[in-house]
C-alpha positions as CSV (number, residue, x, y, z in Angstrom):
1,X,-16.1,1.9,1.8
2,X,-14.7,0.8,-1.7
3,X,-11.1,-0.3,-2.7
4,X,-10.3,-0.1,-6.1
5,X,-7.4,-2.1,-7.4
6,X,-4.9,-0.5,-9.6
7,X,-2.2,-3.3,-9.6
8,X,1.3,-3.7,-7.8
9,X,0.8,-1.3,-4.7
10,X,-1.6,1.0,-6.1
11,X,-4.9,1.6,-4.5
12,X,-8.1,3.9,-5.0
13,X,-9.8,4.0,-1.6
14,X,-13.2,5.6,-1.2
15,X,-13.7,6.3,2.4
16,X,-15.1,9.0,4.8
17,X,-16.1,10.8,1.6
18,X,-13.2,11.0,-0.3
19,X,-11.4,9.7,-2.7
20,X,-7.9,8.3,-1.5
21,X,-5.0,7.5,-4.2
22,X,-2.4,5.3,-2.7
23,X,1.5,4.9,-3.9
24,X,0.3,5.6,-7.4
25,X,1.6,4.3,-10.3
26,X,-0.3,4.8,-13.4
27,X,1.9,5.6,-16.4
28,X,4.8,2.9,-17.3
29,X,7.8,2.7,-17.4
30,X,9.0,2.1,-13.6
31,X,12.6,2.5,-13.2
32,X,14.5,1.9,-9.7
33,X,16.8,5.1,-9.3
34,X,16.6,6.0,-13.0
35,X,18.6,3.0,-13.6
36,X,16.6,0.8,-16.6
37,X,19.5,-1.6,-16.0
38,X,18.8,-2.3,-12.5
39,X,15.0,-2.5,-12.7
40,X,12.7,-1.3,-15.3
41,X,9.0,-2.7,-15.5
42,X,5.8,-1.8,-17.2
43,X,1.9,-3.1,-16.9
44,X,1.0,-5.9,-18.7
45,X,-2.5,-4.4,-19.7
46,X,-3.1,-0.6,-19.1
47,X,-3.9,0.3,-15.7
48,X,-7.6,0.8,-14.9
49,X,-7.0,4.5,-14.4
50,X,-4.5,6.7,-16.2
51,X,-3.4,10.4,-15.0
52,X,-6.1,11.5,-17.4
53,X,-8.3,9.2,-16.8
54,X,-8.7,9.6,-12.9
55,X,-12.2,10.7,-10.9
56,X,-11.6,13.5,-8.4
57,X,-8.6,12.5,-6.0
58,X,-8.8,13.9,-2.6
59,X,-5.7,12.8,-0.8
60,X,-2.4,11.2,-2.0
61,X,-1.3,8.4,0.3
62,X,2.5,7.6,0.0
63,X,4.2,4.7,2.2
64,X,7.8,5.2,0.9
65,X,9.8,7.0,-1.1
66,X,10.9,4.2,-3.3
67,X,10.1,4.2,-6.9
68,X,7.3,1.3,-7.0
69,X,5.8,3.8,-4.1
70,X,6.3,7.2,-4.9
71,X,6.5,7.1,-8.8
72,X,7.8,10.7,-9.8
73,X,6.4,10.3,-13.4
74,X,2.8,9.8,-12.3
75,X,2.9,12.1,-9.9
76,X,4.6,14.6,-12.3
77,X,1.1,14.5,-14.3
78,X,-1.3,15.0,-11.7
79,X,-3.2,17.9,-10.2
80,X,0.0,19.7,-7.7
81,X,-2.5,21.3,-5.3
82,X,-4.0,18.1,-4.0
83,X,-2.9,17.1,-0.5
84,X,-0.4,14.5,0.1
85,X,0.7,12.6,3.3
86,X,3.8,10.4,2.9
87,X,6.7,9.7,4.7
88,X,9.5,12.3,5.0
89,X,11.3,10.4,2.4
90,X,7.9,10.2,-0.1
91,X,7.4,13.6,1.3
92,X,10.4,15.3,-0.2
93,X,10.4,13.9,-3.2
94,X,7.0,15.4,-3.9
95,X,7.8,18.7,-2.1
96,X,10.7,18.5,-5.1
97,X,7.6,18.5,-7.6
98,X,6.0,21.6,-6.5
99,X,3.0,20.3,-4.6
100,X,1.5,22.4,-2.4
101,X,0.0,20.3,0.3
102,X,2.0,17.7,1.7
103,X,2.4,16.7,5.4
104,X,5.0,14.3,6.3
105,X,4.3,11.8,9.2
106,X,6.9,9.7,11.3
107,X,5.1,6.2,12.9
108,X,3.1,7.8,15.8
109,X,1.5,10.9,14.5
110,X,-1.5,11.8,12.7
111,X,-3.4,13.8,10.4
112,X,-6.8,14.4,9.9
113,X,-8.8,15.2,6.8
114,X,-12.5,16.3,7.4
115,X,-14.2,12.7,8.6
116,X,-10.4,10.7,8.1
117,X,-7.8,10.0,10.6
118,X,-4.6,8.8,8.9
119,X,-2.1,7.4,11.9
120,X,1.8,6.4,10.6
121,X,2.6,3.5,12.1
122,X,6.2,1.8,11.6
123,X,7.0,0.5,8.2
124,X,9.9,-1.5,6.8
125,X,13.3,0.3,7.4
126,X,14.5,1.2,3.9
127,X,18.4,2.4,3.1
128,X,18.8,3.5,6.9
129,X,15.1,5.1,7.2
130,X,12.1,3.9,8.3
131,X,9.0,4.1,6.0
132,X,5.6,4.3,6.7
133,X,2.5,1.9,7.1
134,X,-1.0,3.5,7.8
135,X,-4.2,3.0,10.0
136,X,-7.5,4.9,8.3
137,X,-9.9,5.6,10.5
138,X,-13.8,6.7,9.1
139,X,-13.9,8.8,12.7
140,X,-17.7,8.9,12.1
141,X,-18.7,5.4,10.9
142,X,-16.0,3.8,13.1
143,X,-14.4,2.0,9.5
144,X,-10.5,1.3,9.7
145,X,-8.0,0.6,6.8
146,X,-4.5,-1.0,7.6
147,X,-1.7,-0.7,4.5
148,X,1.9,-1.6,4.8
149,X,3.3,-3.0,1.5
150,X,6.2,-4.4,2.9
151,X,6.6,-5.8,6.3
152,X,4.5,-5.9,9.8
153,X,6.1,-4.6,12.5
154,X,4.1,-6.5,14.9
155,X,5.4,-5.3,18.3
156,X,5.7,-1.7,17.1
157,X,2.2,-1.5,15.3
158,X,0.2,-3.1,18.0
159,X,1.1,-0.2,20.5
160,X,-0.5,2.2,18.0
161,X,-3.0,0.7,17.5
162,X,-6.4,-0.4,19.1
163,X,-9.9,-1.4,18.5
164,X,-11.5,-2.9,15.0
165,X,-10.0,-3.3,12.0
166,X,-12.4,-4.0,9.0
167,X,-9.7,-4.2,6.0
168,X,-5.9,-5.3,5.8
169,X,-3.8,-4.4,3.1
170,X,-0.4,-6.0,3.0
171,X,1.9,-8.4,1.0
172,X,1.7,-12.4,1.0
173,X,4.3,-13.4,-1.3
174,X,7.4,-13.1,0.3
175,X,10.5,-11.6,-1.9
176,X,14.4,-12.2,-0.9
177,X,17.1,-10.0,-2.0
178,X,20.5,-10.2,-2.5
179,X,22.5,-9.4,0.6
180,X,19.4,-7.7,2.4
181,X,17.7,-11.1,2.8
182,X,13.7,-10.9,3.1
183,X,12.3,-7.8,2.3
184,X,8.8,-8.2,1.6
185,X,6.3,-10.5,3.9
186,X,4.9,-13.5,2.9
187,X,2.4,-16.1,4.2
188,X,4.3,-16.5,7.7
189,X,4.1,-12.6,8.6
190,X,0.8,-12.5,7.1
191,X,-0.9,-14.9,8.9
192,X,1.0,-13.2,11.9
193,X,-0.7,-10.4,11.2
194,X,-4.3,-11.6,10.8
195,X,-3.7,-13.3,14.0
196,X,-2.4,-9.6,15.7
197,X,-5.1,-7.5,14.2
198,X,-8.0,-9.8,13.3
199,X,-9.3,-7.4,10.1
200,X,-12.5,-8.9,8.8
201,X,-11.2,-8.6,5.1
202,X,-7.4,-9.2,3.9
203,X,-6.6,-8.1,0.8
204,X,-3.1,-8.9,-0.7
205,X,-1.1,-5.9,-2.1
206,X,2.2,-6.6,-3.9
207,X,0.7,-8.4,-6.6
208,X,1.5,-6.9,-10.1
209,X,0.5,-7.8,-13.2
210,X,3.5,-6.5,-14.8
211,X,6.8,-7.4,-16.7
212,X,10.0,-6.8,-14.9
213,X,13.4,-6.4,-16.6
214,X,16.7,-5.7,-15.7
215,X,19.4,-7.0,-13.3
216,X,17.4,-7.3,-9.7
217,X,14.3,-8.9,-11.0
218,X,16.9,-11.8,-12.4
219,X,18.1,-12.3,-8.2
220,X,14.7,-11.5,-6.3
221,X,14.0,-14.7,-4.9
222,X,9.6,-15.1,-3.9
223,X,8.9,-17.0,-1.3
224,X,5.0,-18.5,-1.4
225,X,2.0,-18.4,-3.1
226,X,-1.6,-16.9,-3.2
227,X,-3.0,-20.6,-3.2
228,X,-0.3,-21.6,0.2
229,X,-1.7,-18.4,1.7
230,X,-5.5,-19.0,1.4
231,X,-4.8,-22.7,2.2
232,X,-3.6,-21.4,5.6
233,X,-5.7,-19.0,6.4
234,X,-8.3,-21.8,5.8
235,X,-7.3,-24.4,8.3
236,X,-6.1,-21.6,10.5
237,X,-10.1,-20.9,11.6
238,X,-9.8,-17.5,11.3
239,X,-12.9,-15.7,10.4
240,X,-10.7,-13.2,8.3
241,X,-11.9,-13.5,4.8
242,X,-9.8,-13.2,2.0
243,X,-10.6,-11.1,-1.3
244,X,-8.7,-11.2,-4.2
245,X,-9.6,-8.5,-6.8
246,X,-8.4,-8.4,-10.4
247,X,-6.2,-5.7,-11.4
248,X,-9.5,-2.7,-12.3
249,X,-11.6,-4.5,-10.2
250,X,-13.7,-2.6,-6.9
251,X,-14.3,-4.3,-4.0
252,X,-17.2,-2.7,-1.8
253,X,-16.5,-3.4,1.4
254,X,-20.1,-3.7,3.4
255,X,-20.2,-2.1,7.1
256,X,-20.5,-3.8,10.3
257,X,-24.4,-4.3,11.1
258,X,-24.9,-2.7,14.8
């Protein structure tokens, strides 16, 4: 298993034989509701990959249908007949841009792509809908991927899921907003987490090398740090271990020795 990252909460995931793009953004800018105004960011450096630039993409994986998650201009330059699984909110959107393949899950069910299990499990509610988080399961090699870039429901998760988990993907910094409070987990939920699911790798997503204009950027409070997080995890005694790629940077991800 590898896991590329792309930055913010973009992933390339190699597992189970294929090649798995998640919430992809890979061309700038990224506007909120097509309002610059509100929120309008672009990479710092160029991403890693580019729409051009891509290997052969087997599955689209998208969490939400928010714009930092389901980024219509990216996917408005890649290959329409390659299967996507989103939410029904993500799931819409792209149905909107003429692809082909795309099966929308609500926390619960699942969908299987030759050796890969993709389970929803409940996200963060968004605007009055629930988005989605993901379990990935290699069903041959037993390896499991957990993703949720914003918050973990613990008591709604947990029920879905069962056995081991060899990689976490999820937020650490913690962002406020105004009037909807905390939105996006920090150290607290993630420890919370760790201690819930015990992955044997944590990888933070959330983390963008990017600059951010406009209105909301100005009032998002962040709550936490990379260096508070691994400070905790350290004296917590969890064997978790925490890896923190650069933005381009592959992290192979070695299987458990039977």
């Amino acid at each position: 298993m590898k896991l590329t990252r792309i930055d913010l909460n973009s992933w390339l995931l190699e597992i189970a034989g294929l090649r798995v793009l998640i919430d992809p953004w890979l061309i700038d800018p990224l506007v909120f509701y097509g309002q610059p105004w509100l929120f309008s960011a672009t990479h710092l450096k160029p991403p890693a990959y580019n729409p051009t630039t891509l290997p052969n993409i087997d599955l689209i994986l998208i969490s939400q249908g928010l714009d930092d998650h389901c980024h219509k201009p990216t996917l408005e330059q890649l290959d329409r007949q390659i299967p996507v699984v989103g939410s029904p909110t993500a799931a819409k959107i792209v149905q909107g841009l003429g692809y082909t393949d795309v099966r929308s899950l609500i926390p619960g069910q699942t969908n299987t792509f030759g050796k890969l299990r993709i389970t929803a499990v409940t996200g963060a509610p968004i605007q009055g809908q629930v988005e989605n988080g993901y379990f990935l399961k290699d069903v041959e090699s037993g390896e499991t991927v957990y993703y949720e870039p914003h918050w973990f429901q613990s008591e709604k998760v947990t029920a879905q899921f069962q056995g081991r988990l060899d990689v976490a993907i999820a937020p650490i910094i913690g962002q406020v907003f105004p009037l909807l409070g905390q939105v996006i987990m920090g150290s607290t939920e993630a420890m919370h987490l760790i201690q819930t699911l015990h992955p044997r790798v944590f990888v933070p997503t959330s983390l963008g090398e990017i600059e951010a204009r406009g209105i909301l950027p100005m009032l998002i409070r962040s709550i936490g740090s990379v260096e508070e997080f691994s400070d905790r995890l350290a004296a917590s005694g969890s064997k978790t271990q925490l890896l923190l790629p650069a933005a381009g940077e592959t992290l192979a991800i070695e299987p458990i020795k039977l």
